[in-house]
Every structure is written in C-alpha cells, then in structure tokens.
C-alpha positions as CSV (number, residue, x, y, z in Angstrom):
1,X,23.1,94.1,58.3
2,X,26.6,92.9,58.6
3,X,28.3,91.3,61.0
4,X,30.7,92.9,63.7
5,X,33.4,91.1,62.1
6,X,32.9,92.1,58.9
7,X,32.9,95.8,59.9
8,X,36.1,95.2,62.4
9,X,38.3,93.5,59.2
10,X,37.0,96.5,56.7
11,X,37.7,99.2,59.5
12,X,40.9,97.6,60.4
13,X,42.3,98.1,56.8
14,X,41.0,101.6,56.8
15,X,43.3,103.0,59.5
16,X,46.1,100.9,58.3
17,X,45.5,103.3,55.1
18,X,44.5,106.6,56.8
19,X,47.4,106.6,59.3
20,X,50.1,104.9,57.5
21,X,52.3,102.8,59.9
22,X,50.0,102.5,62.7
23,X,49.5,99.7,64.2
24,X,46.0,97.9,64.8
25,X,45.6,95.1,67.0
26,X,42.7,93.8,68.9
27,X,42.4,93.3,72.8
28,X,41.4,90.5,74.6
29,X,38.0,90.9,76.3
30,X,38.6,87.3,77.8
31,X,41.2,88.7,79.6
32,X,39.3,91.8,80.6
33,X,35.7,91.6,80.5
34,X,34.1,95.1,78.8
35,X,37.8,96.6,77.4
36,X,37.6,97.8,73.6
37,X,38.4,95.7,70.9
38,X,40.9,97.3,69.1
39,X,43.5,99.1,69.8
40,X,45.1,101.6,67.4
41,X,48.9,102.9,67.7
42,X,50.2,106.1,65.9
43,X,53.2,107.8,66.2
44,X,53.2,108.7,69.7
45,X,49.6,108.4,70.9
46,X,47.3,105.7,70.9
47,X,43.0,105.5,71.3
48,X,40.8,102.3,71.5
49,X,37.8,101.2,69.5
50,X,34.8,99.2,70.5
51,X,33.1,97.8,67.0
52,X,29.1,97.4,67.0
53,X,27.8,96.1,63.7
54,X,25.1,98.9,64.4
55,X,24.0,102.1,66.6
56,X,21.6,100.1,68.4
57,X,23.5,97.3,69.1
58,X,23.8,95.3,72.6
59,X,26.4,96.6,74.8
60,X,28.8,94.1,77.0
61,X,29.0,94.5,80.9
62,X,31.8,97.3,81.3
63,X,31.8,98.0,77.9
64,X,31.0,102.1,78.8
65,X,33.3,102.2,81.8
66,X,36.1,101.1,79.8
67,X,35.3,103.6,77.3
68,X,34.9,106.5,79.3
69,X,37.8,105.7,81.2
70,X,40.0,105.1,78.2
71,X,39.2,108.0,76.6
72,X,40.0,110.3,80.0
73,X,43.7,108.9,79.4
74,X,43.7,109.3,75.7
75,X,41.0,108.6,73.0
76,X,38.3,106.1,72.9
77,X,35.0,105.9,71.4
78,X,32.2,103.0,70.3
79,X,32.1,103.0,66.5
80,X,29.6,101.5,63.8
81,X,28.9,102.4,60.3
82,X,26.3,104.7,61.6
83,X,29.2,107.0,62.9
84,X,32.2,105.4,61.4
85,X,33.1,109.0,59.5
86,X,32.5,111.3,62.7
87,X,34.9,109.0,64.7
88,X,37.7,108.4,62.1
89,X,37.4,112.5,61.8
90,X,37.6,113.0,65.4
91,X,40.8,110.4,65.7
92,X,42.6,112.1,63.0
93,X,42.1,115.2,64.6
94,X,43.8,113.6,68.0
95,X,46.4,111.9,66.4
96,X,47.3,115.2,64.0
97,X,47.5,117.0,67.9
C-alpha cells in the first residue's frame, strides 16, 4: 500500500495535466485542524481534496465537516486510488460547468 504522500505528489501532477493551468496547492491543516489538503484552482471555480492512501483509511477530527461544508460552497470530496477516477470524473464535470 503506498503512502499518502506518494498518492498526493502522483495526483498532484495529474490535475496539473487534466486541467491545464490550474493551480494545486496544499492547505495547512496546522492552521485548521480537519480542512482538505489540497486545494485545486481552475479558471473560475475551485474544489478541495482530502488524500487517503486507501478507502478504509483513518479519518482526522473535522475532516467530514470540512468536507461537506466545502463542497455546499463549491466541490469537495475525500479521494484515494479506490475512487481516484469517479472523483477526477466528477471534478471535470464541475469545472467544465
């Protein structure tokens, strides 16, 4: 099983690819506890990404709030490789909106 940081760097470079001049940058959790890690920019919408290296993985404090919450204001979903292709799908179709 690979780390969370290995998935994080290989899904970083694969929206830099998929949505050419996006921007993807990663949030600091130290500075709120449970928020997504990445953030992806796109034209004129945005969506956050919380990385697990698996399905099953352990969930942060907060984690869920933040996601539900983000994606009532835009887009935001927990991905792993598991359902790395349903989500990328899903955020192309919000971004192609």
């Amino acid at each position: 099983m690979k780390k969370e940081s290995q998935f994080q760097s290989k899904l970083r470079k694969e929206l830099e690819e998929k949505f050419p001049g996006c921007i993807v940058t990663k949030l600091d959790s130290g500075d709120i506890q449970g928020i997504p890690d990445l953030l992806v920019l796109y034209k004129n919408k945005w969506a956050t990404l919380e990385n697990k290296k698996s399905k099953n993985a352990h969930r942060q404090p907060n984690q869920e709030y933040y996601v539900d919450r983000m994606d009532k204001m835009s887009f935001s979903r927990f991905i792993y490789p598991e359902n790395k292709d349903e989500v990328i799908s899903e955020l192309t179709d919000m971004f192609n909106k």
